[in-house]
C-alpha positions in Angstrom: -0.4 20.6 -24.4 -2.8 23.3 -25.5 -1.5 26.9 -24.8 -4.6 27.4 -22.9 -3.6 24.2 -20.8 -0.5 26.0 -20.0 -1.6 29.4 -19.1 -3.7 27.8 -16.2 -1.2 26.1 -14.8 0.9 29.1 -14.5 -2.0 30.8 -13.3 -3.0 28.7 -11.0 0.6 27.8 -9.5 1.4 31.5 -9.2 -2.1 31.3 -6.7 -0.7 28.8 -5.3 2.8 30.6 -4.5 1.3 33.1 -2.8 -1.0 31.0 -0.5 2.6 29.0 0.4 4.6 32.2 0.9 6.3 31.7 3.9 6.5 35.9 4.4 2.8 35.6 5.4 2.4 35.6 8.8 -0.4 37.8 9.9 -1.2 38.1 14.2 -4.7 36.4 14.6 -7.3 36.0 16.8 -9.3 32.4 15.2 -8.5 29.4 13.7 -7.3 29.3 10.6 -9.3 25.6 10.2 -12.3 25.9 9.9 -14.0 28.1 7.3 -17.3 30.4 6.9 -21.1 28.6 6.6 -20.7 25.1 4.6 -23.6 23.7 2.6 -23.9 20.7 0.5 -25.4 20.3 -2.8 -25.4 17.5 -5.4 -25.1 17.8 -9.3 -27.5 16.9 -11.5 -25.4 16.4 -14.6 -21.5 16.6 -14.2 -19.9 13.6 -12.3 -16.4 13.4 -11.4 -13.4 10.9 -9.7 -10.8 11.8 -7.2 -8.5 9.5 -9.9 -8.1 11.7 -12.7 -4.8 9.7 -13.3 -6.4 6.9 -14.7 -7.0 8.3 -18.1 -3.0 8.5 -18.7 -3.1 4.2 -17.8 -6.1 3.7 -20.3 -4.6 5.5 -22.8 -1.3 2.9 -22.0 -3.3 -0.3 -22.0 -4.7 0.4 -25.6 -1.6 1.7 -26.7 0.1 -1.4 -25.9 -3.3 -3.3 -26.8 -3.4 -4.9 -23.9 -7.3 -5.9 -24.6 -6.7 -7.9 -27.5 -4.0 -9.5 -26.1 -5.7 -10.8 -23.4 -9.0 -12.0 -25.3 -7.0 -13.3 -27.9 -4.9 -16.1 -25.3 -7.7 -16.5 -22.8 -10.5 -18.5 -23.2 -12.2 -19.3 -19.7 -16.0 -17.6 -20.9 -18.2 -19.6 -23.3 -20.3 -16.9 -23.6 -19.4 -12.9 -22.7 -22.5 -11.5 -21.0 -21.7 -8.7 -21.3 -17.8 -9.4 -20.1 -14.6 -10.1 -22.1 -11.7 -11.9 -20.7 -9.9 -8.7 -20.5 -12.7 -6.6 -19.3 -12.5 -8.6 -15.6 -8.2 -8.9 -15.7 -8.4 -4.8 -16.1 -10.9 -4.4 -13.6 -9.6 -5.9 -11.1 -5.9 -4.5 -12.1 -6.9 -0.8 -12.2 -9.2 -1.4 -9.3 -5.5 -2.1 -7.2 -4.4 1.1 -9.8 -7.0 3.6 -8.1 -5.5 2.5 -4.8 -7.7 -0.2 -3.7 -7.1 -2.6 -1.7 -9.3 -5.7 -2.2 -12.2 -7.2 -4.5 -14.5 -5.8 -2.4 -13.6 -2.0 -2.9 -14.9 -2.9 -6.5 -18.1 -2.5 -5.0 -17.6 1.3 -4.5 -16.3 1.7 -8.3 -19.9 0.4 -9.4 -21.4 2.2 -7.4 -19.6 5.3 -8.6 -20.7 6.4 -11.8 -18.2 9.3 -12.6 -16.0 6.1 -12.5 -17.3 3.7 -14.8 -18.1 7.4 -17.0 -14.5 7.4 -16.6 -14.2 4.0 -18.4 -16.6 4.6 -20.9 -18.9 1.4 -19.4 -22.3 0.5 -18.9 -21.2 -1.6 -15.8 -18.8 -2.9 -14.2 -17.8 -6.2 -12.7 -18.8 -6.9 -9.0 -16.3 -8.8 -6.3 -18.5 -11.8 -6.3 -18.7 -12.1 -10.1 -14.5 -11.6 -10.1 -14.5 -14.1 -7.4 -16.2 -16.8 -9.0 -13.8 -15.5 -12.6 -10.3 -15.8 -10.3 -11.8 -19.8 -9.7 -11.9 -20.6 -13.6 -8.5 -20.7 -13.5 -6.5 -23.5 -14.2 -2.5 -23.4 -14.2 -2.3 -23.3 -18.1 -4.8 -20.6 -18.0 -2.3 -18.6 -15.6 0.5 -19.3 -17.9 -1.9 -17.7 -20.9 -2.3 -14.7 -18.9 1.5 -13.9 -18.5 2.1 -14.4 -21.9 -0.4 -12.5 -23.3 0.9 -9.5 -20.3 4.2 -10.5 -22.0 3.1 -9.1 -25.4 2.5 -5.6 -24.6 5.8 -5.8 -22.8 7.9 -6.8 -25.4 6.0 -3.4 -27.2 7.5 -1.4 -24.6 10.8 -2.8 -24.6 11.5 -2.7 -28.4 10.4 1.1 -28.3 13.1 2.1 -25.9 16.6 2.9 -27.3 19.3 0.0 -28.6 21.5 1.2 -24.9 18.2 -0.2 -22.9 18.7 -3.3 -24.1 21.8 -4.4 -24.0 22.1 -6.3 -21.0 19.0 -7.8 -18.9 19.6 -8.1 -15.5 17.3 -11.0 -14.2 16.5 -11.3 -10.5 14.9 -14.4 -8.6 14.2 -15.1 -5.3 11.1 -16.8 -3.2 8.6 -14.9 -0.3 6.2 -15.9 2.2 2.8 -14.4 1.5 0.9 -15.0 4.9 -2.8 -15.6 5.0 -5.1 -15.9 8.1 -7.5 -18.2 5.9 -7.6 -21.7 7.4 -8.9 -23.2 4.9 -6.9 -22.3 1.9 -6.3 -25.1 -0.3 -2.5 -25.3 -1.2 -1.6 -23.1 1.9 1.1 -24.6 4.0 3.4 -24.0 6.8 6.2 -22.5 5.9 10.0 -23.1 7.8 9.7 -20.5 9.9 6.3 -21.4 10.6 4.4 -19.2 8.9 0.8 -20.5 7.6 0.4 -19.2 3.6 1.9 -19.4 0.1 5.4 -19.5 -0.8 5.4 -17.3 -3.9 8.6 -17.2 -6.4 9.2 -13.7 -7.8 11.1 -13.1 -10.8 11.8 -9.1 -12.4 13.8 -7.1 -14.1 16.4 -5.4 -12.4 16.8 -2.6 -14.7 13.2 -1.7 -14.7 11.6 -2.8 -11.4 9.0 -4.6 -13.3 7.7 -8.0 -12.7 8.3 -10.4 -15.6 6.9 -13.3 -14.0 5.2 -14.6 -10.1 4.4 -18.0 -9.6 2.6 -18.9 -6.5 3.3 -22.2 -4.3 3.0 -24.0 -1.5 4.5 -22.2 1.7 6.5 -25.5 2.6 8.4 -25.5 -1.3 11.9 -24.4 -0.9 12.8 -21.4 -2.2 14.4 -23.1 -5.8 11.8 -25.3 -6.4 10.5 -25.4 -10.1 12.5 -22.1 -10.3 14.2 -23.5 -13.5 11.5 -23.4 -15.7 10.5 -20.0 -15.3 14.4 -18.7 -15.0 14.4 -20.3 -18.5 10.9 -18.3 -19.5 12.6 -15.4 -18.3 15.8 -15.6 -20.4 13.8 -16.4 -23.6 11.3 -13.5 -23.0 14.6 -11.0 -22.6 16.2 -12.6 -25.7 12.7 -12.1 -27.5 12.1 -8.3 -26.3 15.4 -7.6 -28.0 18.3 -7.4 -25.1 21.6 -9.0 -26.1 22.9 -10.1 -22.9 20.6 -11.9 -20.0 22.2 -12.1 -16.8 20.2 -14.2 -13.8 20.5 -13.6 -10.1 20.1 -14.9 -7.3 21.2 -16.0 -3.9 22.6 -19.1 -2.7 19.5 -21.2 -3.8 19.4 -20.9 -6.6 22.9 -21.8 -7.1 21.4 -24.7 -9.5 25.2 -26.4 -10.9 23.4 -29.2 -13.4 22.4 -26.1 -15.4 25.4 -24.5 -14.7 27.0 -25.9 -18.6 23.6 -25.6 -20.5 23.0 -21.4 -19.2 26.9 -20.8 -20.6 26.2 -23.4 -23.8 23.2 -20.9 -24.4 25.4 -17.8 -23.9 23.7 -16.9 -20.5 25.0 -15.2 -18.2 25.0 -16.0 -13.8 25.6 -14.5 -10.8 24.6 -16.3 -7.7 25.6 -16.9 -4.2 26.7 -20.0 -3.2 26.6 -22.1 0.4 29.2 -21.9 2.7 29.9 -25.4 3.2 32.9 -27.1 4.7 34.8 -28.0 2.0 34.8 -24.1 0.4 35.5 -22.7 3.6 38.6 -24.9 3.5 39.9 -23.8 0.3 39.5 -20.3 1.4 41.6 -21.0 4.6 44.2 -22.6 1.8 44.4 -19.3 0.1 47.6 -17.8 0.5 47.6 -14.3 2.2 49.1 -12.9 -0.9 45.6 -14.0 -3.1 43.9 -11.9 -0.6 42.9 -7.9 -1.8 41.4 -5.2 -0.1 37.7 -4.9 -0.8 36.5 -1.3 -1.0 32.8 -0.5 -0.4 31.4 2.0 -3.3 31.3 5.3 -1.5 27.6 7.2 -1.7 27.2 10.4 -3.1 28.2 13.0 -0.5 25.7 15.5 0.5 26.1 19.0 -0.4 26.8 20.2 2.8 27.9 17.9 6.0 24.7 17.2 8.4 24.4 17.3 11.9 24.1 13.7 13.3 22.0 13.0 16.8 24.0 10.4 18.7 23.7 7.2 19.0 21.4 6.0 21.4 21.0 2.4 20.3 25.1 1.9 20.3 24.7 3.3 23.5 22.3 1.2 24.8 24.1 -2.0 23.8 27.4 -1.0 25.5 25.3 -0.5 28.3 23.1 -3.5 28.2 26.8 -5.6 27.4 24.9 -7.5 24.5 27.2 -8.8 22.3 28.1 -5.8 19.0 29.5 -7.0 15.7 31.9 -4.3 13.9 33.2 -4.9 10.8 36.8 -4.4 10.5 38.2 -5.5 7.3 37.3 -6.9 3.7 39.1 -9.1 1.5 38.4 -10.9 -1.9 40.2 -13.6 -3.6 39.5 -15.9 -6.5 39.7 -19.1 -7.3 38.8 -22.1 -10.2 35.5 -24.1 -9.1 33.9 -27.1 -11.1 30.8 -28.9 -9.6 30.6 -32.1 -9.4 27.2 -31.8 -11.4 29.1 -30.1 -14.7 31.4 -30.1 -16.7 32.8 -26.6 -17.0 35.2 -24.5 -14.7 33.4 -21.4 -13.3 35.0 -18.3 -11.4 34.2 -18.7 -7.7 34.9 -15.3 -5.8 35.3 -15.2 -1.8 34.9 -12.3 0.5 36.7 -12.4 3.3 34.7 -10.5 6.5 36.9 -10.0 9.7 34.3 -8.9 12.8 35.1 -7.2 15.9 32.8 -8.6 18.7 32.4 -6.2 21.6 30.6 -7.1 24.8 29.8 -3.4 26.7 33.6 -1.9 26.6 35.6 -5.6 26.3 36.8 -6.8 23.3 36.3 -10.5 22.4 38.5 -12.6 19.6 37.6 -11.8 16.3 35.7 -14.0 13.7 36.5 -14.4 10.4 33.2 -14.9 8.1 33.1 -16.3 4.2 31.0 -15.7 1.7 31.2 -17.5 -1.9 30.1 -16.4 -5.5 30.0 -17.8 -8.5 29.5 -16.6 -11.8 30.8 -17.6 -15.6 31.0 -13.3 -16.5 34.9 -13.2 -17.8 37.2 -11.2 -16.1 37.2 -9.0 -18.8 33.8 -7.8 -18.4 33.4 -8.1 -14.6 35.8 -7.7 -11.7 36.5 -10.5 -8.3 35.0 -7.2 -6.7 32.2 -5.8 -9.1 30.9 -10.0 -8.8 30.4 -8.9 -5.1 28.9 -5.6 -6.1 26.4 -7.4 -8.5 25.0 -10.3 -6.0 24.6 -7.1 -3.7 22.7 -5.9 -6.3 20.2 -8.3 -6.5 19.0 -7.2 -2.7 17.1 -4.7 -4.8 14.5 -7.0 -5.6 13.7 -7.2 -1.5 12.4 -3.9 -2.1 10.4 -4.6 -5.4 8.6 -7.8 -3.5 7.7 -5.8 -0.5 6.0 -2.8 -2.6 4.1 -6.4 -4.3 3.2 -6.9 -1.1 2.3 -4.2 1.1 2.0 -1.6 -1.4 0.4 -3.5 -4.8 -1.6 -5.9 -2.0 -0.6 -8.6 -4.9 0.0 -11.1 -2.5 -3.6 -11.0 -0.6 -4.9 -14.2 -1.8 -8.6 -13.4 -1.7 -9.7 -16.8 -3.1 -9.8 -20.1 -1.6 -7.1 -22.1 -3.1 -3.7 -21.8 -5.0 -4.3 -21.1 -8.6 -6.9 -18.8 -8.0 -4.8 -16.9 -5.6 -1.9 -17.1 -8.3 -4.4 -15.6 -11.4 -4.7 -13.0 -8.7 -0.6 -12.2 -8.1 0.0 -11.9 -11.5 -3.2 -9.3 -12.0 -1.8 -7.3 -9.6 1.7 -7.7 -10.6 -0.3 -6.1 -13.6 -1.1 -2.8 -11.9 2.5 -2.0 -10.9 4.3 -2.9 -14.5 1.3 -0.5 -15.8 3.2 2.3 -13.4 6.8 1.1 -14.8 5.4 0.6 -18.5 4.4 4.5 -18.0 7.1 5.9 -17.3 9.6 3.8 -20.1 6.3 4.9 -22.2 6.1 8.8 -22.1 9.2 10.4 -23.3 11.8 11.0 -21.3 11.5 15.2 -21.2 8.4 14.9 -19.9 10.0 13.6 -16.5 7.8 10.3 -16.9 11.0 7.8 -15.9 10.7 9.6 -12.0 7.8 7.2 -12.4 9.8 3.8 -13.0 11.3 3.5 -9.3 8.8 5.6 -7.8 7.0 3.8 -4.8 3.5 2.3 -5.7 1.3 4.6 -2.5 3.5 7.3 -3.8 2.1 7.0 -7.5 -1.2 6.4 -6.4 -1.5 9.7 -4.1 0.5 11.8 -6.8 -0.1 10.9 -10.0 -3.4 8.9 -9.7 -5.6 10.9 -7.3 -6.2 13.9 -9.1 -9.8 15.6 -8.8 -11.5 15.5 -12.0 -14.6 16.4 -13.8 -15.8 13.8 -16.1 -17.7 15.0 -19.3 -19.0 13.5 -22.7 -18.8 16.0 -25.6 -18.0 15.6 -29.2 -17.7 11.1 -29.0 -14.7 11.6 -26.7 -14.8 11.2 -22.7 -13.0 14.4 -21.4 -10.7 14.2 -18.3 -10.6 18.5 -16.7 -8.7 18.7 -13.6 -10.3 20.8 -10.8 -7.0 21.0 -9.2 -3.3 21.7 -9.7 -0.2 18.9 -9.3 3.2 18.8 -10.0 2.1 16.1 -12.4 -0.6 18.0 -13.6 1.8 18.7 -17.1 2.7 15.3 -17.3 -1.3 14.0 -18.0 -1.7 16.9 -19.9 1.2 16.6 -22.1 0.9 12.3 -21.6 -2.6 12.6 -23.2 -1.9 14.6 -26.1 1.3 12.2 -26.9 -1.2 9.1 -26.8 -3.5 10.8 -29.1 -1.1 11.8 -31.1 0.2 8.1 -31.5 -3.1 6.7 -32.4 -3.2 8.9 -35.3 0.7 8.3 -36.3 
């Protein structure tokens, strides 16, 4: 960052203290809302953006070369008047990285011209043109897409130190994306009766980035066609350098007939598996010496012990005499578990859950609840009670699918039918790995991985919408902040490591 950079930012923070002093508390008489006379005027030359963030993310998609990438696996244009491949997947991906919330807000960004100044573009792609793009799609094409998103992935993960990569943690689990559209081809009821897409969501648990979505009908079980892209997943880990690759996933996905080939190939599992009968009768055989105590990790204790309000929905349930569950006691045993659809013995760990039921101030009997695991981790590297810890784990990626959701807007389905909709899950799985990719990017002292985690409305407001002026002097497209952020040093300092790397 220039040392002229840095003095305004001190300048302009130490402004900034003084308006957010809490010792000034002046007696008035008016409003502090409001202001003096306001008049509008319009500039005839300088444009800006209220996304000044969005230079840090172009810098990042030709530092990974993105572009190429993309032009160089898809091929859906005969002719590119005046649009590459990758010039509608970016569109419509940093349209959701703006904060945008559908195709149609594209029609503000071309309207906008500080915006496509921004870009460095003539023009820009309207909704109905990206429409009419999404439906060119076939499922191959899909498939091209995620590979060529895969490349500049790998880029990022091979940068990152040898401890980054030594075990992938692989999560997979399915979602219900609902759509009001009645006439969505592929759209389906769901079991809980839910009209839309059944989407199957597979990341990486260390990162919180998507490695792959595939969309389906709402009426496919959770597992279904699951194995291919588990398989995808593991040979995309294995390629980006990581020596271990560990799936995970819950008690679907508890697929035994590839239970010998995943431990032949030296991967590793964790999943839950169904309670049937039969276990639940072997853990009823175990003897009460195979049970142990089952300690919860303790949470960080807060500096100082807080006041807590009382409980008003306990309170309410006594009081109502609905029924309240109260866990009582955990205990784990193990024991030796072979499919019937394999060939190899596997470690199958059971949690034993003892529940008080309460009914307003009586007691009821107690129920015992069982939960089963099974994984083919050794001992040696993972604990009866750290297998419990690690399918717990995977509840992460509930989080992760709801930001893809509600957050991302991924799983809109704008377009009529089901691979449409799907090239449109993976673009914007796109705009949040841009975020994650940012973060594992920058380096580390610039306090970039905040980023990786961070919440995808939270990155937008923070780091993306940032007032800027947009100017064109010496062949170069200049980014100057009109105001002050906390992450006003991280795009300064971001930019000038990107240039710096283009020159390395």
């Amino acid at each position: 960052m220039k040392q002229k950079s840095s003095e305004i930012i001190e300048r302009r923070q130490a402004q900034l203290d003084v308006r957010l002093d809490r010792g000034w508390q002046p007696e008035t008489t008016k409003p502090v809302l409001g202001g003096g006379p306001i008049c509008y005027e319009i500039s005839d030359r300088v444009t800006g953006i209220d996304c000044g963030g969005l230079g840090l993310i172009c810098h990042l998609v030709n530092h990974l070369q993105l572009p190429a990438a993309i032009n160089g696996r898809l091929h859906l244009l005969k002719r590119h008047r005046p649009y590459q491949e990758s010039d509608h997947v970016l569109n419509m991906a940093l349209n959701i990285v703006v904060g945008n919330s559908c195709l149609e807000d594209l029609e503000l960004l071309r309207n906008n011209v500080g915006y496509m100044d921004a870009l460095g573009a003539h023009r820009i792609p309207d909704p109905t043109t990206e429409g009419d793009y999404l439906r060119r799609y076939g499922a191959e094409d899909v498939e091209a897409l995620m590979d060529a998103i895969d490349e500049g992935r790998k880029r990022v993960w091979l940068a990152q130190p040898p401890s980054f990569r030594r075990l992938a943690l692989i999560d997979v689990d399915g979602t219900i994306a609902m759509t009001t559209g009645e006439c969505k081809d592929g759209a389906d009821f769901s079991y809980k009766g839910i009209w839309g897409y059944g989407p199957l969501v597979l990341s990486l648990a260390n990162t919180q980035e998507v490695l792959y979505t595939v969309n389906r009908s709402a009426r496919e079980a959770s597992h279904s066609g699951a194995v291919k892209w588990m398989d995808k997943a593991v040979s995309l880990a294995k390629e980006g350098g990581f020596e271990i690759v560990r799936l995970r996933g819950d008690t679907d996905f508890s697929l035994t007939r590839h239970f010998d080939r995943w431990t032949a190939e030296g991967v590793e599992f964790v999943f839950g598996i169904d309670a049937n009968p039969s276990f639940v009768a072997k853990a009823k055989a175990v003897s009460e010496k195979g049970w142990r105590p089952q300690k919860r990790r303790s949470k960080p204790k807060a500096s100082a012990p807080r006041w807590r309000p009382p409980n008003v929905k306990a309170e309410r349930i006594e009081d109502l005499e609905y029924r309240n569950y109260r866990l009582v006691a955990e205990h784990i045993a193990e024991i030796e578990y072979q499919p019937s659809k394999a060939k190899g013995t596997y470690r199958m760990v059971i949690l034993r859950k003892r529940i008080n039921i309460e009914k307003g101030q009586q007691k009821l009997e107690d129920e015992i609840r069982y939960f089963f695991y099974v994984t083919n981790v050794s001992l040696r590297k993972l604990k009866a009670k750290d297998v419990v810890f690690e399918s717990n784990a995977r509840c992460h990626q509930e989080n992760l699918i709801e930001q893809l959701k509600n957050g991302v807007q991924a799983t809109q389905m704008p377009v009529g039918d089901l691979v449409s909709n799907w090239a449109y899950m993976v673009i914007g799985s796109l705009a949040w790995n841009l975020k994650v990719w940012l973060g594992l990017t920058l380096p580390e002292q610039l306090g970039a991985r905040a980023l990786v985690k961070m919440e995808y409305r939270r990155f937008v407001n923070e780091v993306i919408k940032v007032t800027t002026q947009i100017l064109h002097t010496g062949r170069r497209t200049v980014y100057r902040l009109l105001e002050l952020s906390r992450w006003s040093e991280l795009l300064l300092e971001g930019d000038a490591w990107f240039r710096r790397q283009r020159y390395a």
